[in-house]
C-alpha positions as CSV (number, residue, x, y, z in Angstrom):
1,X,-3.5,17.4,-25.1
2,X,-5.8,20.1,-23.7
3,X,-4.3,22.7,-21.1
4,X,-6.8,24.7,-19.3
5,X,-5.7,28.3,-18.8
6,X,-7.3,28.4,-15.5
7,X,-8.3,31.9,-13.5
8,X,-7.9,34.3,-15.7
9,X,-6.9,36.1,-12.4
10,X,-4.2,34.2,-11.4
11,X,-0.8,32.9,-13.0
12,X,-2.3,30.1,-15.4
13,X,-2.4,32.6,-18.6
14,X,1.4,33.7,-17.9
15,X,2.4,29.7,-17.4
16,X,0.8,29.2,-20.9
17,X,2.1,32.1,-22.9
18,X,5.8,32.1,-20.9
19,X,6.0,28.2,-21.5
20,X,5.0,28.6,-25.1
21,X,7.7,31.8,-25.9
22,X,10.5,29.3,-24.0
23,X,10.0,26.9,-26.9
24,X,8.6,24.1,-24.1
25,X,4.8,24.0,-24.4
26,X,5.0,21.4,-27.2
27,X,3.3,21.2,-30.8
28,X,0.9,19.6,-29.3
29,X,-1.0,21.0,-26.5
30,X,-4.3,23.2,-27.3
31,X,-5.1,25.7,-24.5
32,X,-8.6,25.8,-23.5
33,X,-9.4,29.4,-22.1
34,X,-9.5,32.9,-24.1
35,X,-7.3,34.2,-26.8
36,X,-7.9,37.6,-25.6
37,X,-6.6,37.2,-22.3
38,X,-3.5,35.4,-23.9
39,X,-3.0,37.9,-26.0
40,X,-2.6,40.6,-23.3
41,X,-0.5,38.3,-21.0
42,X,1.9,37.6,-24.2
43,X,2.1,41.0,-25.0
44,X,3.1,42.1,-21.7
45,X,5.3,39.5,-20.7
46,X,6.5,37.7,-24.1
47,X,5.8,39.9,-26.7
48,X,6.0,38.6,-30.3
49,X,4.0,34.8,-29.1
50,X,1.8,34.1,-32.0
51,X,-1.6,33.7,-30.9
52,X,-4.1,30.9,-33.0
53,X,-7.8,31.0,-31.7
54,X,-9.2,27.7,-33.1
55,X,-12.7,26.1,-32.3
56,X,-11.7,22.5,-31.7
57,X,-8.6,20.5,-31.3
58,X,-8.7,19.0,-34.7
59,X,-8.0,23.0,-36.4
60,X,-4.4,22.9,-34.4
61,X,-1.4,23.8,-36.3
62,X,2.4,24.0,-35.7
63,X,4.4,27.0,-34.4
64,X,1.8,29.0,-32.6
65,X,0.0,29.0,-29.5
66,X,-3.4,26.8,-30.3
67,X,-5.9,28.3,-28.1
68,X,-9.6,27.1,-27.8
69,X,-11.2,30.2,-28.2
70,X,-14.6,30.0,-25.6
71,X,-14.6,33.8,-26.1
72,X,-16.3,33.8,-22.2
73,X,-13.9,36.9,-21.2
74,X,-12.0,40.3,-22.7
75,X,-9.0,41.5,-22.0
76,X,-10.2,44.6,-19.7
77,X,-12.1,42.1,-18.0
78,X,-9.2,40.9,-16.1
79,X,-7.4,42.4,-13.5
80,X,-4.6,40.1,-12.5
81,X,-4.2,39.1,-8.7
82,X,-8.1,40.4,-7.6
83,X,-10.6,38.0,-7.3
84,X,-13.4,37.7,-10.0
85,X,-16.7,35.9,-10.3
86,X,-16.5,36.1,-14.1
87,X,-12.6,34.8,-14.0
88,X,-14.2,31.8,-12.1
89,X,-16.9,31.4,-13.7
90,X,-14.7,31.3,-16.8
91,X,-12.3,28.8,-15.2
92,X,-14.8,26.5,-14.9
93,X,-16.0,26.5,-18.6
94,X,-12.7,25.8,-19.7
95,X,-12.4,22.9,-17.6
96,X,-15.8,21.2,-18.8
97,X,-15.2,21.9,-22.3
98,X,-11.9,20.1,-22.6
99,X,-13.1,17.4,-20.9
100,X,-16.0,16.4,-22.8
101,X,-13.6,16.9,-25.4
102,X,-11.6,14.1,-24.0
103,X,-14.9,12.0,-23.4
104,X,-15.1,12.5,-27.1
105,X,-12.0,11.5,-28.0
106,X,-11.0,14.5,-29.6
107,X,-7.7,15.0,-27.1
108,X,-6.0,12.5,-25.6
109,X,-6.3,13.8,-21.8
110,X,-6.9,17.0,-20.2
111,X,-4.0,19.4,-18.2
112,X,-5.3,21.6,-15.8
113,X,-3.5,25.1,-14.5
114,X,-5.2,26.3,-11.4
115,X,-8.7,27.5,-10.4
116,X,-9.5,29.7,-7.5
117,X,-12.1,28.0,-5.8
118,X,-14.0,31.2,-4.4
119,X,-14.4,32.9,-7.5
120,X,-15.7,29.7,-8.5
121,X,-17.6,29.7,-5.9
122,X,-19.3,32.8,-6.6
123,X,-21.5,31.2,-9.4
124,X,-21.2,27.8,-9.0
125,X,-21.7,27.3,-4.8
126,X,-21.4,23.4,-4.5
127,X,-18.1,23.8,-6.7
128,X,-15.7,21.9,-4.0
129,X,-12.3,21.5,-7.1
130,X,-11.2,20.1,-10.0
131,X,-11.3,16.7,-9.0
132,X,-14.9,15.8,-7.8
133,X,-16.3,18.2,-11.0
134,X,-14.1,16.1,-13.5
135,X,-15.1,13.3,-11.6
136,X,-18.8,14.4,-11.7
137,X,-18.5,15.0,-15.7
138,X,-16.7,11.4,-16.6
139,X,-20.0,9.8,-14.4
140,X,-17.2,8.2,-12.2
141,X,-18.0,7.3,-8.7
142,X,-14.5,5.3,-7.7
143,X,-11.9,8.4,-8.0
144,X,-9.1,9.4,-6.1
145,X,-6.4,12.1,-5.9
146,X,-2.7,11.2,-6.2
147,X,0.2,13.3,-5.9
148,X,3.5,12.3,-7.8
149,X,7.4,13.2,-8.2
150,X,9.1,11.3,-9.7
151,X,10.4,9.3,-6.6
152,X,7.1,8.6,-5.4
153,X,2.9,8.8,-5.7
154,X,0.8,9.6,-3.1
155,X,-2.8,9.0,-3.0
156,X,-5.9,9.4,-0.6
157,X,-8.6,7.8,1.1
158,X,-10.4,11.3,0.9
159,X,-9.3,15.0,-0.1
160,X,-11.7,18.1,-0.2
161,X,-13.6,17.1,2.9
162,X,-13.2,18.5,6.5
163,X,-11.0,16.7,9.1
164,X,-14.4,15.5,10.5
165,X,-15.9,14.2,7.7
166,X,-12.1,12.7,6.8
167,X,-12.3,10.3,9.7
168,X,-15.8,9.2,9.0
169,X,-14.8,8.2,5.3
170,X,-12.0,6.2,7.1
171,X,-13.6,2.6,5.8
172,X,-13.0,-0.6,4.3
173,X,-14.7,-0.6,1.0
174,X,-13.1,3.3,0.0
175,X,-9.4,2.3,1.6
176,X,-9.4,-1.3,-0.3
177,X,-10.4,0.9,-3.4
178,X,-7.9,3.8,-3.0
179,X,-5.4,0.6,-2.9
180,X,-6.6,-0.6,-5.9
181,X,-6.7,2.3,-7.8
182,X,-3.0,3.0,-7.0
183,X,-2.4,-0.4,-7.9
184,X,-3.6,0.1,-11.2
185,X,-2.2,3.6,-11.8
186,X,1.7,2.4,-11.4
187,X,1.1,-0.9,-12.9
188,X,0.9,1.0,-16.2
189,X,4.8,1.9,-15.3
190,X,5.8,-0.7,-12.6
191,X,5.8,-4.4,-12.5
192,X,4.8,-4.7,-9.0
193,X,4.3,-1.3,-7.6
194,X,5.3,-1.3,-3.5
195,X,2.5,0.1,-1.5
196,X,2.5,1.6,1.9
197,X,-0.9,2.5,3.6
198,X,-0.5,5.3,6.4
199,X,-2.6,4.9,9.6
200,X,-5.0,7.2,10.6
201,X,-4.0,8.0,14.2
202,X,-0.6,9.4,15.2
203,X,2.0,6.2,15.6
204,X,-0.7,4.3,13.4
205,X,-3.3,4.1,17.1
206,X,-0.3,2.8,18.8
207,X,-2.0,-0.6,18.9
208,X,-5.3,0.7,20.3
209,X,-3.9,3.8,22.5
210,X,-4.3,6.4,20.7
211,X,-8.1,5.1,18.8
212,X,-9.5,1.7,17.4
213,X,-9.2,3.2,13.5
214,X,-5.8,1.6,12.7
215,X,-6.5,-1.8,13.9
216,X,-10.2,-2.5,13.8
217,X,-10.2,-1.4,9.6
218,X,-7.5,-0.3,8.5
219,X,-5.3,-3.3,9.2
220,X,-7.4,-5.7,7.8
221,X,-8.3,-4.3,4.6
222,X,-4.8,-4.2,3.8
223,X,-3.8,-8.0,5.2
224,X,-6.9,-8.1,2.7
225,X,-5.4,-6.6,-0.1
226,X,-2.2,-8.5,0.8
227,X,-3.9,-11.6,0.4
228,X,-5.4,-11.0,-3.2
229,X,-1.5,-10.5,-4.4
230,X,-1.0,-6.6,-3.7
231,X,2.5,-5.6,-2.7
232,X,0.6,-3.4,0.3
233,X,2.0,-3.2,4.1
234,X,0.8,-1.2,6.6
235,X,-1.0,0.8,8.7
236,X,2.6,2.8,9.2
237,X,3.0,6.0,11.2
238,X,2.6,8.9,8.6
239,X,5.6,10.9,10.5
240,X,8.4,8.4,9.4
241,X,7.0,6.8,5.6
242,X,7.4,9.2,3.6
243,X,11.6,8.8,4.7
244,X,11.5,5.5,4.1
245,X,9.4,5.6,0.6
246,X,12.2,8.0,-0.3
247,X,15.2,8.2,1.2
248,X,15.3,4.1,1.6
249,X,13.3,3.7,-1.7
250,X,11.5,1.1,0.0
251,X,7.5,1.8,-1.4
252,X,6.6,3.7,-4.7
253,X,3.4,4.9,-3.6
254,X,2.0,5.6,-0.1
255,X,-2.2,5.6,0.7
256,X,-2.8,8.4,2.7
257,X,-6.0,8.7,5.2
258,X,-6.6,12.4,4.0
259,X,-5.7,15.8,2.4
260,X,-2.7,17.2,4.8
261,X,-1.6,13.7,5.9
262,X,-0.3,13.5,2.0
263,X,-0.4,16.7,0.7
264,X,1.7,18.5,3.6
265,X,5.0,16.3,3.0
266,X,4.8,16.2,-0.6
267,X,4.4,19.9,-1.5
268,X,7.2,20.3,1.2
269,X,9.5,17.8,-0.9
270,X,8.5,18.6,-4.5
271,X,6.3,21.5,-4.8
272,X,7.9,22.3,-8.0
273,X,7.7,19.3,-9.6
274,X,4.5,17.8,-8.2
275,X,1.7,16.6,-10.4
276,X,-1.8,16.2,-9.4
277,X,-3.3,13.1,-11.2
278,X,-7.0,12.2,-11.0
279,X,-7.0,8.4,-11.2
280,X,-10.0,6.3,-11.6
281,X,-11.8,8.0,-14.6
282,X,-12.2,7.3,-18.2
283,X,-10.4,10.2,-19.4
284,X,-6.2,10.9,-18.2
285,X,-6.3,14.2,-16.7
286,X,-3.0,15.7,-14.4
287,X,-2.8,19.3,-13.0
288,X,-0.2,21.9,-11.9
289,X,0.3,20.9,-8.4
290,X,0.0,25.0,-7.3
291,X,-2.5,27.7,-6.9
292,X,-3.2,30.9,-8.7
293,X,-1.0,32.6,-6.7
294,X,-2.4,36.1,-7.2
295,X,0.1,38.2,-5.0
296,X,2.4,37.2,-8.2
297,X,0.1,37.1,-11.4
298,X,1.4,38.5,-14.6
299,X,4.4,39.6,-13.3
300,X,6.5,37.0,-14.7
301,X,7.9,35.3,-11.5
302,X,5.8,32.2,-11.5
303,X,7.6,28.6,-12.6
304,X,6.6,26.5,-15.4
305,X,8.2,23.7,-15.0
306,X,4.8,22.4,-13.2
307,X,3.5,22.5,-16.4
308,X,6.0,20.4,-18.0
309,X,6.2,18.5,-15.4
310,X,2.0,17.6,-15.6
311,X,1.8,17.4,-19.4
312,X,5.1,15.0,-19.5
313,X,3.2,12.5,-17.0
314,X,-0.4,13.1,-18.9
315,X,1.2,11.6,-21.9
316,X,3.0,8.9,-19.8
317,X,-0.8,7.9,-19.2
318,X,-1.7,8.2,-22.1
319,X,0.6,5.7,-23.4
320,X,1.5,8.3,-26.5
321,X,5.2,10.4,-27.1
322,X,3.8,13.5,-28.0
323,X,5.4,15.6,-30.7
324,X,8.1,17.9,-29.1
325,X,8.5,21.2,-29.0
């Protein structure tokens, strides 16, 4: 499985290294970045990790860290928690490299740690995340974001768009497909999966007083959806779903109209054990479901368990057991 270091900035190379030294990265995983920058981060938070620079996944072995060397940055390059246009631009190599390397077939999904989207930014100006440049690599048009614990997946009609442009993407053809795509994604797992589809208005338009949205397209596309043999209900008022999806465990997965309406209550529930999964490409790919958090890099204070938590449910997509650790 390829890991991607992410900014070299940021808390993605102490994730790595620390994960690796607690004996939980796995045999398995390669991570796509700089052995340099490991290095460094091992030897000032974990010294003793053994470091293994390798140029492609198939030159892996067991008991050190595999790293795929793209030699892009030194260690005195890096100053942890301060923004850098060559960290970012970096970032972003590791990310395209390991996934044409799971185009290829030569790993069996990709793991992201995080990115900092303005460093990125700073050589790549239409870079808008992860998602929509994975997305844009794999050729895939139909993609969508979705947000799991293990209580519950959220997904979304749209994610890195403005509020405005949120509500304009509010239609039939992208909601029906967001359902479908869910559908899909838990029926690897789930016989049936349950799906709840928030409205876009507070109270879900309050049948027409607070906008037309809710009844006018939502509502059908789902009674649609319902009608083709998808376990799907809604539109249901986003301020009370999420308690029954998981305090009643009525719904395993709820279709959100946007980024907040989803991502709001489940960072707030499970921030530590949140996975980001990109569903509706050729390739599996899951991600840390944090930032960079540069006020703490290379300090040793950031959690891991994200990343245990992304690979375990990379693999679960992957319909393999990878080798422990």
């Amino acid at each position: 499985m390829a890991v991607t270091m992410g900014d070299a900035s940021g808390v993605g190379p102490e994730i790595a290294v620390r994960r690796f030294a607690e004996g939980l990265l796995g045999s398995d995983a390669v991570i796509y970045g700089d052995a340099a920058v490991l290095a460094r981060a091992g030897e000032l938070l974990t010294p003793g990790v053994p470091i293994h620079p390798v140029d492609g996944p198939d030159e892996a072995v067991e008991g050190v860290l595999n790293v795929r060397d793209l030699r892009l940055l030194g260690a005195q390059q890096v100053t942890p928690g301060v923004l850098s246009r060559e960290a970012g631009a970096a970032a972003l190599a590791y990310v395209d490299c390991a996934t044409r390397d799971a185009l290829a077939g030569n790993v069996a999904g990709v793991v992201t740690l995080p990115m900092n989207k303005e460093a990125t930014r700073a050589s790549r100006p239409d870079f808008k995340g992860h998602t929509e440049f994975i997305a844009g690599l794999c050729g895939a048009e139909d993609f969508a974001m979705m947000l799991t614990v293990p209580e519950l997946a959220v997904t979304h009609v749209s994610a890195h768009v403005s509020l405005r442009e949120a509500i304009e993407r509010v239609e039939p053809v992208r909601i029906r497909k967001v359902i479908d795509l869910t559908h899909e994604a838990l029926s690897r797992f789930i016989e049936r999966p349950r799906i709840a589809v928030c409205g876009l208005n507070p109270h879900a338009g309050e049948h027409g007083l607070f906008g037309s949205e809710d009844e006018d397209v939502i509502r059908p596309t789902i009674e649609q959806a319902a009608a083709d043999g998808l376990a799907v209900s809604g539109p249901h008022p986003a301020d009370t779903i999420f308690r029954q999806a998981i305090q009643l465990d009525r719904y395993d997965a709820i279709v959100c109209m946007y980024h907040d309406q989803g991502h709001a209550p489940m960072k707030l529930y499970g921030f530590e054990r949140g996975v980001n999964v990109t569903i509706g490409l050729p390739i599996v790919r899951t991600s840390v479901d944090h930032g960079t958090a540069f006020d703490i890099a290379w300090q040793g204070k950031a959690f891991t368990d994200s990343l245990g938590h992304a690979l375990a449910y990379a693999w679960k997509l992957a319909g393999a057991t990878p080798v422990g650790p």
